[in-house]
LODREN-503955 format. One record per residue (C-alpha): x, y, z; residue in one letter. Coordinates in nm, 2 decimals, m for minus. Example, Ala and Ser with C-alpha at 12.3 -4.5 7.8 and 13.67 -1.06 7.14 Angstrom:
LODREN-503955
        x        y        z   r
     1.23    m0.45     0.78   A
     1.37    m0.11     0.71   S
//
This chain:
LODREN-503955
        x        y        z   r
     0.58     1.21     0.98   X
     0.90     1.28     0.85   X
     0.94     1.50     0.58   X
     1.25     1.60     0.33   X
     1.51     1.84     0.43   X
     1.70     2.01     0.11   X
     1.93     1.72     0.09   X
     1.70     1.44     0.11   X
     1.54     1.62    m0.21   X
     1.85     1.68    m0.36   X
     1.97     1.32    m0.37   X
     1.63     1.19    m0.49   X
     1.59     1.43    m0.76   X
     1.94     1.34    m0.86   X
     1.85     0.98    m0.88   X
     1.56     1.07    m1.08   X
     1.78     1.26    m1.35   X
     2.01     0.99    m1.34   X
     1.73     0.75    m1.44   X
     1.59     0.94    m1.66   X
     1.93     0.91    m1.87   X
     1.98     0.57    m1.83   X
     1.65     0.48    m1.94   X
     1.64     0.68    m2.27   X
     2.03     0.54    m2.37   X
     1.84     0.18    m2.30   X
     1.57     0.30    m2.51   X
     1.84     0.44    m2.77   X
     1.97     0.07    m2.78   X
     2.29     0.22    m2.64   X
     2.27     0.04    m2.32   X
     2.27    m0.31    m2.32   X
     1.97    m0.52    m2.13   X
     2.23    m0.65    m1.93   X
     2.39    m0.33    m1.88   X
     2.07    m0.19    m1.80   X
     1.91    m0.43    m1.52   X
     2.13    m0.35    m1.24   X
     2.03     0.04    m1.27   X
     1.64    m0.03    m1.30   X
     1.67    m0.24    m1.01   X
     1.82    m0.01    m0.82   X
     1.52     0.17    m0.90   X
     1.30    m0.09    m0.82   X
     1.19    m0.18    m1.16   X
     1.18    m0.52    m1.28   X
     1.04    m0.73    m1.58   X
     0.77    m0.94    m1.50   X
     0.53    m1.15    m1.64   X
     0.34    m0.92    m1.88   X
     0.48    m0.59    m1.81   X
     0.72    m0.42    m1.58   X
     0.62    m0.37    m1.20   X
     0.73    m0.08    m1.03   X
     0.78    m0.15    m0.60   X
     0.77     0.21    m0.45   X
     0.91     0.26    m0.08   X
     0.66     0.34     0.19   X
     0.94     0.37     0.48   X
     0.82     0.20     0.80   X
     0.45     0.15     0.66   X
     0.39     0.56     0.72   X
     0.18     0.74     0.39   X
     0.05     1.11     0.38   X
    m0.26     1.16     0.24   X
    m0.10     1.38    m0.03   X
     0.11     1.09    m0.10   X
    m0.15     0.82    m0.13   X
    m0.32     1.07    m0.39   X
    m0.01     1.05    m0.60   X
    m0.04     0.68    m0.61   X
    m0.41     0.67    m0.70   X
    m0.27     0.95    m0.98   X
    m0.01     0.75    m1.10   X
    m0.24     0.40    m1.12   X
    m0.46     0.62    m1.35   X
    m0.23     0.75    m1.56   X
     0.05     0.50    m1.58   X
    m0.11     0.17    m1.49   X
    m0.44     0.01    m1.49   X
    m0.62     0.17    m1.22   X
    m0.49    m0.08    m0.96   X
    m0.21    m0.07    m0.68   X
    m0.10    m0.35    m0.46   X
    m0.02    m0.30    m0.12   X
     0.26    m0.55    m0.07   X
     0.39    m0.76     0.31   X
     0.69    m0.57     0.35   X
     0.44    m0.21     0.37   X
     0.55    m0.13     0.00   X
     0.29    m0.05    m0.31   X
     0.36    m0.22    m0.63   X
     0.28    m0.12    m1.01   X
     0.20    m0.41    m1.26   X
     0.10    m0.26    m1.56   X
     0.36    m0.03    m1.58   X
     0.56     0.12    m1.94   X
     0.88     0.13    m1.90   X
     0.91     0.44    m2.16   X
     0.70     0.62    m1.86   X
     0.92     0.46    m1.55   X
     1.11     0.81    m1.52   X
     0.83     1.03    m1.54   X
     0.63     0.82    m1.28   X
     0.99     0.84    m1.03   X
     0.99     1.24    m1.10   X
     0.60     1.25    m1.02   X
     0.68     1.03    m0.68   X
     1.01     1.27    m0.59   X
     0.74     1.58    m0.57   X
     0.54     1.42    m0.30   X
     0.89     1.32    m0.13   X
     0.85     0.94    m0.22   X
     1.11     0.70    m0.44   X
     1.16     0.38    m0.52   X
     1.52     0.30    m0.45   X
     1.66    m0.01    m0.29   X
     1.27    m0.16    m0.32   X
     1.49    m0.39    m0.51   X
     1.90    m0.53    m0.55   X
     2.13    m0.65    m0.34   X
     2.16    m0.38    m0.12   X
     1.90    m0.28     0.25   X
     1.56    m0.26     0.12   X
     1.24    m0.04     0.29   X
     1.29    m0.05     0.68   X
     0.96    m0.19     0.81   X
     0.84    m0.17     1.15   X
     0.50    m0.14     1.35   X
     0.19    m0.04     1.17   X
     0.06     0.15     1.49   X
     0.35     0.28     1.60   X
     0.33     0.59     1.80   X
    m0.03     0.52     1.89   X
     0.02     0.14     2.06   X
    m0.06     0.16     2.40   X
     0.22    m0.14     2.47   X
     0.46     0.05     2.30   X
     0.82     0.12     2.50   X
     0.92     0.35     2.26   X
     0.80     0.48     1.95   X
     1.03     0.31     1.67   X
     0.95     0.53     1.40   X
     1.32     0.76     1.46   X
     1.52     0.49     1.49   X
     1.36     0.33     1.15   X
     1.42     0.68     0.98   X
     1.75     0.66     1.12   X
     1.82     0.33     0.93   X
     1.67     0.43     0.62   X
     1.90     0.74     0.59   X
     2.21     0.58     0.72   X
     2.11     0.26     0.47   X
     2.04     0.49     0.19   X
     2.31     0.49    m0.08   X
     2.56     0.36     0.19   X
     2.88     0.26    m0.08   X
     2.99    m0.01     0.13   X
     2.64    m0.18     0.11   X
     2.53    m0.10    m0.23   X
     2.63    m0.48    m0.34   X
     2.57    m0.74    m0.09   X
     2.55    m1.16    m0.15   X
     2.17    m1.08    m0.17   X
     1.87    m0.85    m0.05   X
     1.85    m0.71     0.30   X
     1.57    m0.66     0.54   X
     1.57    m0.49     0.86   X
     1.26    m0.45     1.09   X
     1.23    m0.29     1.41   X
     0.98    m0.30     1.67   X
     0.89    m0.07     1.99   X
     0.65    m0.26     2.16   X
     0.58    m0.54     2.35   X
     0.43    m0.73     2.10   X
     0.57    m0.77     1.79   X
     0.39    m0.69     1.48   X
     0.69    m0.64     1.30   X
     0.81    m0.98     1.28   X
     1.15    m0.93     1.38   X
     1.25    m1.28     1.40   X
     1.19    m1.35     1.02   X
     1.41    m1.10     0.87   X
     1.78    m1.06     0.82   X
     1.83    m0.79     1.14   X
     1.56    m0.78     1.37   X
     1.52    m0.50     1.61   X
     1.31    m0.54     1.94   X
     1.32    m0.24     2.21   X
     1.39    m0.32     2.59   X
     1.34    m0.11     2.91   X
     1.56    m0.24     3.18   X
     1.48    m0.19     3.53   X
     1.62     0.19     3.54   X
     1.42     0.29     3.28   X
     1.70     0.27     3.01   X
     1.63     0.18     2.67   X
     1.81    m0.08     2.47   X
     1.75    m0.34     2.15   X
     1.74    m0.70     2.16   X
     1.88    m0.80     1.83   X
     1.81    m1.11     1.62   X
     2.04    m1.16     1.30   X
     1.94    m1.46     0.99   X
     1.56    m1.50     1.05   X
     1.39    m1.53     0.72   X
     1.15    m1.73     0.51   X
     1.17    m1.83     0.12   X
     1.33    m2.19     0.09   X
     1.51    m2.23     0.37   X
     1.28    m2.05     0.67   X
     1.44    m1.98     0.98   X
     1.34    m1.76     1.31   X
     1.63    m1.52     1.37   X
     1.89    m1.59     1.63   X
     1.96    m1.37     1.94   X
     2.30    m1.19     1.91   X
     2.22    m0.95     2.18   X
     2.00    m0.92     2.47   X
     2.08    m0.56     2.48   X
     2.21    m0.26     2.28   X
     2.23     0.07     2.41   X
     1.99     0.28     2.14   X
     2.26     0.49     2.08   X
     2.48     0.20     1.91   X
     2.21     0.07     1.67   X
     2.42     0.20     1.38   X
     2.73     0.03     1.45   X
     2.61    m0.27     1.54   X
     2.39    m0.30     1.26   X
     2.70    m0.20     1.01   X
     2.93    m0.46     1.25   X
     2.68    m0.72     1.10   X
     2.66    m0.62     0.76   X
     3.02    m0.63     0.76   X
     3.05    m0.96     0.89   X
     2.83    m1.08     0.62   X
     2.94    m0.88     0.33   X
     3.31    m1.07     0.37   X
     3.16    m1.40     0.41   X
     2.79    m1.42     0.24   X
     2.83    m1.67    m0.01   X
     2.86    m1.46    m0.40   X
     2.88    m1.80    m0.57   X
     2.53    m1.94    m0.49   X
     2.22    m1.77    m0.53   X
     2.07    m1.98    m0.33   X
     2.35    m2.00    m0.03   X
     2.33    m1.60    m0.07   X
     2.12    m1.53     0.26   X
     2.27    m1.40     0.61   X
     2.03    m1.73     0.79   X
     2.25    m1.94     0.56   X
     2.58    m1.77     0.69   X
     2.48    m1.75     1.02   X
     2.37    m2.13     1.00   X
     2.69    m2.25     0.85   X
     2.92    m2.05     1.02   X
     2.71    m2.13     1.39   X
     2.55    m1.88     1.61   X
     2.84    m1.84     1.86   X
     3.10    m1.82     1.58   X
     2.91    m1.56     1.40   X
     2.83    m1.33     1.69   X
     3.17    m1.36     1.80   X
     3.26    m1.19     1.47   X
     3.03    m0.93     1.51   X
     3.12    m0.83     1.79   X
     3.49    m0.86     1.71   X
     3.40    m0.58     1.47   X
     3.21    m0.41     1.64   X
     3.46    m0.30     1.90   X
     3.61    m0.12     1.66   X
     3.29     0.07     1.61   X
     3.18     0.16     1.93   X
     3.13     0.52     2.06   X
     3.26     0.64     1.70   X
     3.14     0.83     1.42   X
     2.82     0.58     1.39   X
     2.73     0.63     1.79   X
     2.42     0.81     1.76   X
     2.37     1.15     2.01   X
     2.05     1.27     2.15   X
     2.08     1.56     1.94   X
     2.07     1.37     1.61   X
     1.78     1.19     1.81   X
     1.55     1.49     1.88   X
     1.65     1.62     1.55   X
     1.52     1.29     1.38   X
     1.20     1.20     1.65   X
     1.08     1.59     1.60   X
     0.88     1.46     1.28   X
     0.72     1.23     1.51   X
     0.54     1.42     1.75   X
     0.17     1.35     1.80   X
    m0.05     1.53     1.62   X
    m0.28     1.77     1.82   X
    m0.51     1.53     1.98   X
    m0.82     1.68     2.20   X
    m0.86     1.66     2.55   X
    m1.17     1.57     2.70   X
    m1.29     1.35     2.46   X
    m1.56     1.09     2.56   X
    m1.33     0.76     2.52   X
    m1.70     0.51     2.53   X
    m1.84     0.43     2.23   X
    m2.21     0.37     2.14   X
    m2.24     0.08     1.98   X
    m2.63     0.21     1.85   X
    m2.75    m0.22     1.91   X
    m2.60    m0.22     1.52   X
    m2.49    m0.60     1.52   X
    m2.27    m0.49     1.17   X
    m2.09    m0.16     1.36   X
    m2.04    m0.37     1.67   X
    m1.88    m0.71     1.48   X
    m1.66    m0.41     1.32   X
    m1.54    m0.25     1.62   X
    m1.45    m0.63     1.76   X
    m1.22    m0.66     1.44   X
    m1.11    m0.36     1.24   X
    m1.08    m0.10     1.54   X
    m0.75    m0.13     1.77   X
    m0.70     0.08     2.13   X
    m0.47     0.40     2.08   X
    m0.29     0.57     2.36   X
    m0.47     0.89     2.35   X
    m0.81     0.89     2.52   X
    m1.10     0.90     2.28   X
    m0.92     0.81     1.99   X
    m0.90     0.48     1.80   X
    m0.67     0.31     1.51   X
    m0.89     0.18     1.24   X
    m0.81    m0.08     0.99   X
    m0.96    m0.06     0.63   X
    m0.97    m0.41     0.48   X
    m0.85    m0.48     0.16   X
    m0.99    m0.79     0.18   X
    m1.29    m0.87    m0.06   X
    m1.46    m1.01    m0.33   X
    m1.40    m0.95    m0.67   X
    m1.00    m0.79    m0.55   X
    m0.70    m0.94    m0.52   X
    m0.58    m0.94    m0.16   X
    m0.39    m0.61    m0.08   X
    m0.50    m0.42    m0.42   X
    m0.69    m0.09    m0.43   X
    m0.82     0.14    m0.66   X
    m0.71     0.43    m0.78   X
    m1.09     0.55    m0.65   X
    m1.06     0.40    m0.33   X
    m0.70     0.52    m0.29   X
    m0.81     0.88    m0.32   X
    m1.14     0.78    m0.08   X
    m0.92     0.67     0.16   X
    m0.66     0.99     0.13   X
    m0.99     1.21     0.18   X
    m1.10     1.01     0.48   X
    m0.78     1.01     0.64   X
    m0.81     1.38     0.64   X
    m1.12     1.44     0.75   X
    m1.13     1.18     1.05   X
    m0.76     1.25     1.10   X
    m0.45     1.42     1.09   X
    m0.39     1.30     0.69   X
    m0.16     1.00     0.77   X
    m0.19     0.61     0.70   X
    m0.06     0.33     0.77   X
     0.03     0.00     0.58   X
    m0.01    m0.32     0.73   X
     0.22    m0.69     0.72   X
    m0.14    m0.78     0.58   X
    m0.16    m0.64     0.30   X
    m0.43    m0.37     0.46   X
    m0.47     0.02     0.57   X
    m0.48     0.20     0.87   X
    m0.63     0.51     0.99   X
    m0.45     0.57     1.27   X
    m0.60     0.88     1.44   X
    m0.99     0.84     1.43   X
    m1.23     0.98     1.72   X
    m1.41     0.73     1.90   X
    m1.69     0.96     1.89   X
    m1.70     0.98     1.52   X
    m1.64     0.59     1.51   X
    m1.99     0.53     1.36   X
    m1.97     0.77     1.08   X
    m1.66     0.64     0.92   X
    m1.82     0.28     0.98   X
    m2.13     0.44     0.73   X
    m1.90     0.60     0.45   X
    m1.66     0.28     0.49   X
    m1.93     0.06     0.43   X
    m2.08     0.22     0.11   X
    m1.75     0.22    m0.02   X
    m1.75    m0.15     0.01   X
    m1.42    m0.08     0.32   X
    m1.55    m0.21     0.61   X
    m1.51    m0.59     0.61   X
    m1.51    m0.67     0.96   X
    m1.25    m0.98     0.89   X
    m0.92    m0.86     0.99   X
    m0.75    m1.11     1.14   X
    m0.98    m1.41     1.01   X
    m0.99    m1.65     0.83   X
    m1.11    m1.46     0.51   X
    m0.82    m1.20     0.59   X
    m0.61    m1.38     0.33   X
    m0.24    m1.25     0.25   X
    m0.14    m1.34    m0.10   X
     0.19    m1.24    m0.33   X
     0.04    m1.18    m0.68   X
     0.15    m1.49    m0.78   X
     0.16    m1.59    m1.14   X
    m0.10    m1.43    m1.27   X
     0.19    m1.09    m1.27   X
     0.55    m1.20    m1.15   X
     0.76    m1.40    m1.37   X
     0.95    m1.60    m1.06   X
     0.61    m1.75    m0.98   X
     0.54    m2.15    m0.99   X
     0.16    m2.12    m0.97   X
    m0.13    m1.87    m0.94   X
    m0.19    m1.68    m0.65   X
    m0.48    m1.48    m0.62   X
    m0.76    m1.71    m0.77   X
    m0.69    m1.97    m0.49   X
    m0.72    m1.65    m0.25   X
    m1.05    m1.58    m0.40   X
    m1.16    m1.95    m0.38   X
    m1.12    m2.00    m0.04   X
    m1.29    m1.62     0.01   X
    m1.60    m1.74    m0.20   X
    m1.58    m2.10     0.02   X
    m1.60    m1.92     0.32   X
    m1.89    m1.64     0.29   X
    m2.06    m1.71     0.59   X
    m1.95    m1.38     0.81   X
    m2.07    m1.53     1.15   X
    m1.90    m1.89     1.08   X
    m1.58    m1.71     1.03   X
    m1.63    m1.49     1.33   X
    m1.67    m1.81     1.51   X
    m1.37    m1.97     1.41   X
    m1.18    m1.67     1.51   X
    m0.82    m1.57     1.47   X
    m0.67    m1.74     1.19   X
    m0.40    m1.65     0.93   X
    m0.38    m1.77     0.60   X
    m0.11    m1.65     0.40   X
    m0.03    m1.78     0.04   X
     0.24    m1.77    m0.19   X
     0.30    m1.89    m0.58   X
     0.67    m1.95    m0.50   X
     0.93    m2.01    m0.29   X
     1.05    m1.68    m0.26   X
     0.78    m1.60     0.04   X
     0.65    m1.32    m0.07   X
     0.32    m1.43     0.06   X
     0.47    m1.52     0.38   X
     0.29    m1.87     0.37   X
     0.53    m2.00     0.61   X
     0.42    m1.79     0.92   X
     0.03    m1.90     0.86   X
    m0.19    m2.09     1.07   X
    m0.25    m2.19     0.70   X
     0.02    m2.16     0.47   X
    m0.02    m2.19     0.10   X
     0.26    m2.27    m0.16   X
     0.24    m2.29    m0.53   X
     0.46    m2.54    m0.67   X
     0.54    m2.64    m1.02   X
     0.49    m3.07    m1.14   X
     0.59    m3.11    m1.44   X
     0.44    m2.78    m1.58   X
     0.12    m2.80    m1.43   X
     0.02    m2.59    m1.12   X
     0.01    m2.77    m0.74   X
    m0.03    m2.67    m0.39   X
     0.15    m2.76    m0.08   X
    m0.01    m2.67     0.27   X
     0.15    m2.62     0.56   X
     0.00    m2.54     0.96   X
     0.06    m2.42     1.26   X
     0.30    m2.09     1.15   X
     0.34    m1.80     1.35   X
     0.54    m1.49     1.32   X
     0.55    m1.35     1.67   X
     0.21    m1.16     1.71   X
    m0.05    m1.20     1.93   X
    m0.28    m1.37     1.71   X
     0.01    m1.64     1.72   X
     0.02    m1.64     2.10   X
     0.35    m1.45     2.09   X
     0.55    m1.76     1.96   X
     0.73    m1.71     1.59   X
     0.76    m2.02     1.42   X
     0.79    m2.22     1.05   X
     0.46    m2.40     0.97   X
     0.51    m2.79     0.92   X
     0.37    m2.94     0.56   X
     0.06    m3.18     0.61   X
     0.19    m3.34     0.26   X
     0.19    m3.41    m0.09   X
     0.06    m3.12    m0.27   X
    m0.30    m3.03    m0.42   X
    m0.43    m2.94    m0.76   X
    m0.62    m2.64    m0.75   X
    m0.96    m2.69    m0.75   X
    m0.91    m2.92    m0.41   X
    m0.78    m2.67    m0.23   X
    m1.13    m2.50    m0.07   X
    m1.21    m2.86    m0.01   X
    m0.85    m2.87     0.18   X
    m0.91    m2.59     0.39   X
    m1.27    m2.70     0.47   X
    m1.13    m3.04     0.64   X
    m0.84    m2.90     0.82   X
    m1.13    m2.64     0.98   X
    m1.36    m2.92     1.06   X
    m1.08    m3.08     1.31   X
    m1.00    m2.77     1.41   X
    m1.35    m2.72     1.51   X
    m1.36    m3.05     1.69   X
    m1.07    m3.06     1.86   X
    m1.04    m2.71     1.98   X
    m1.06    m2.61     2.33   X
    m1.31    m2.32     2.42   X
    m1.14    m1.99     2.33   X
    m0.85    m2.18     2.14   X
    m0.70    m2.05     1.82   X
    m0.60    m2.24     1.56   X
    m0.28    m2.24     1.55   X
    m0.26    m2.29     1.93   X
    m0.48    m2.63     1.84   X
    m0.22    m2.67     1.63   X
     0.04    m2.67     1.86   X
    m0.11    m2.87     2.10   X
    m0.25    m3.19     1.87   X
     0.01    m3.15     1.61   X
    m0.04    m3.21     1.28   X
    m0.13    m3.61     1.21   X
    m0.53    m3.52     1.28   X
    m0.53    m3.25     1.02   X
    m0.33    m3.50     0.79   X
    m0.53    m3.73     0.84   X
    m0.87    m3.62     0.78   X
    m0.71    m3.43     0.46   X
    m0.55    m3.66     0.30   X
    m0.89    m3.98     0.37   X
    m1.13    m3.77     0.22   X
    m0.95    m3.67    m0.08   X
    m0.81    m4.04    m0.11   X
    m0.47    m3.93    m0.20   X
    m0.14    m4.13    m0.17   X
     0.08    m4.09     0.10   X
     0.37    m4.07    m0.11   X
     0.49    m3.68    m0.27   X
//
């Protein structure tokens, strides 16, 4: 993985001293709040509900174990024992002091980690694939050209103040587990016939309360121009994004008022005067950046079978939680955070330091952070499959549900974040507790359900086979529920699309009961081998509305 050279250390321990002063002249009471909220979001620090949250950067979803120790050090010390994994392959704080916020960034800069841009109107953590380097339909390995962007995207001056945050994801292989076409700049690698490689690039995807699937700019990019046609973009909308509307602040919105063809005319107006120059990238920077990413010292020879021992709990794991790797005999596992008594995509400081120790010992002492809110060891034996399925399983780890039903993504909803209409997590843990029967799940196969207490997305509820959204009548706490989302993967049959609402919303203590009945037509309508959200797709909604809305005799009306 990539590690710090002298001036990537320089500029974070800068930023770190720099905090450190603005926080104590805030303390001081000689810095205004006002004054003071533009520099601790820079840092990624905001105010939330109860206490201040911290959002720290895990670039393109890639931890060390040294780093994941820190984390599980700092939730100790600085917070309540608890980090949240996030969808955008971030780890958030929500218990944090703010007298301790600069102590906690110098503790991160010593494992080479920070947490700036995780917030503001500036290019926030690059994501990509979560089994990058190890997919065996990857074209190329996206990881350089992710690490490209978040150095070129670091502290850029001209980007610093955007009309509104900024997400860029990039993708390698042939599926897309990035989901591209929902974020502001989506970047999908190409082979054409010669063997070159190019990007496909989609610009104003996006969810929160207007949710769009990104439009194709460009069919193909040479690699090597990545940089200046991503900066011919932001360009384009840093002159036009609407500054007057919080709301209206988003590229989709740009792109959407200005037209598709009108806006990629502009880009590529300005981007003529960027090709081949100083942002061209050369093979030499390349190899310079992709070095960090050379696989790890796998062994030959390796048995690539595995013995699934007639254990029907080992072998309902493997089906889920263990994905193919390119290197024979080796497997990428997935460790679900997923499970009673949690909230979805939290771990303990304990488990966090389980989990660093295990990716050592059955690995090369590197993770991986999923869209969904999980952990991956990437690197695992297939021959030593079995063991880490024991040790993952005492631990309470090894929830063979990813990917199901019970695999729920959730924001943290009200019960933290101050911009939320309703609670998150306890509807997460209802529908978990609804559902407890392993082999009914299993059954029912892939299915996404993704919640989230406000409009903002976080939860990505709009890409679920199930999507969730808290919503706020007249002070009291609703639900709206939307099917038949899909952001591009697999599980969504390779189709990205915005889920359609069913209707009027639900109080909480209906929604289980909800789910239930949109299952139940699922279960008779389907087709043998159908997913939901291909069910979906083929019956539309008005039998899932239906059935809903009869048995809990509610009006048709919002």
């Amino acid at each position: 993985m990539y590690r710090y050279d002298a001036i990537d250390q320089k500029l974070v321990d800068e930023r770190v001293a720099q905090y450190r002063d603005q926080l104590a002249r805030h303390l001081a009471g000689k810095l205004s709040e006002d004054d003071f909220r533009p520099l601790r979001l820079q840092n990624g620090l905001y105010i939330q509900r109860h206490a201040p949250m911290l959002r720290i950067a895990i670039p393109y979803g890639l931890l060390s174990s040294n780093q994941l120790r820190m984390l599980a050090r700092i939730a100790r010390e600085h917070d309540r024992g608890i980090g949240h994994f996030t969808t955008r392959q971030n780890l958030q704080f929500n218990w944090i002091r703010l007298e301790e916020t600069a102590d906690i960034l110098a503790k991160l800069a010593t494992v080479q980690m920070h947490a700036i841009q995780t917030s503001g109107n500036c290019v926030r953590n690059i994501t990509s694939d979560e089994y990058a380097g190890i997919a065996p339909d990857e074209i190329i390995d996206p990881r350089p050209l992710a690490e490209i962007l978040r150095q070129w995207s670091t502290f850029h001056p001209e980007f610093a103040y955007l009309p509104r945050k900024f997400k860029i994801a990039i993708s390698g292989a042939r599926e897309d587990r990035a989901a591209t076409a929902f974020h502001d700049i989506g970047l999908t690698a190409r082979r054409d016939a010669a063997g070159a490689i190019g990007l496909r690039v989609l610009v104003g995807g996006g969810m929160g309360r207007t949710p769009m699937v990104g439009h194709v700019i460009r069919e193909w990019l040479p690699w090597q121009e990545m940089l200046n046609y991503v900066e011919a973009i932001l360009r384009v909308y840093n002159r036009h994004g609407r500054r007057d509307n919080l709301f209206k602040a988003r590229i989709k919105i740009l792109v959407k008022s200005l037209g598709a063809a009108e806006f990629t005319r502009q880009v590529e107006e300005e981007y003529a005067q960027l090709a081949g120059g100083a942002g061209a990238l050369t093979e030499d920077e390349y190899a310079r950046v992709a070095a960090h990413f050379a696989p790890p010292p796998y062994e030959a020879g390796i048995d690539d079978a595995i013995d699934e021992r007639g254990e029907r709990g080992f072998s309902r794991w493997l089906e889920r939680n263990v994905r193919a790797h390119r290197a024979r005999g080796y497997r990428a596992v997935v460790l679900s955070l997923k499970r009673p008594g949690f909230a979805p995509g939290d771990a303990t400081a304990g488990q966090m330091d389980f989990v660093a120790d295990l990716a050592e010992r059955y690995g090369f002492g590197e993770l991986r952070v999923t869209h969904e809110q999980n952990l991956v060891l990437p690197d695992v034996r297939a021959d030593r499959l079995h063991a880490l399925w024991r040790e993952l399983r005492a631990a309470g780890l090894a929830a063979p549900n990813v990917g199901l039903l019970t695999d729920i993504v959730s924001c943290p909803g009200g019960d933290y974040c101050s911009l939320a209409n309703a609670k998150s997590i306890p509807i997460a843990q209802a529908i978990a507790a609804r559902f407890d029967d392993l082999d009914y799940v299993h059954d029912l196969g892939e299915l996404n359900l993704n919640i989230s207490g406000c409009m903002n997305s976080c939860g990505h509820h709009h890409v679920g086979h199930i999507g969730i959204l808290g919503v706020d009548k007249d002070g009291a706490e609703w639900y709206q529920v939307s099917i038949g989302g899909a952001d591009g993967s697999a599980a969504s049959g390779h189709r990205a699309g915005v889920g359609r609402i069913i209707g009027p919303s639900f109080a909480a203590d209906e929604v289980p009961g909800v789910i239930e009945r949109l299952i139940e037509v699922f279960v008779e309508l389907r087709h043998e081998g159908e997913r939901f959200v291909d069910t979906v797709a083929r019956v539309g909604i008005e039998p899932f509305k239906t059935r809903v809305y009869a048995a809990a005799a509610l009006p048709e009306a919002a």
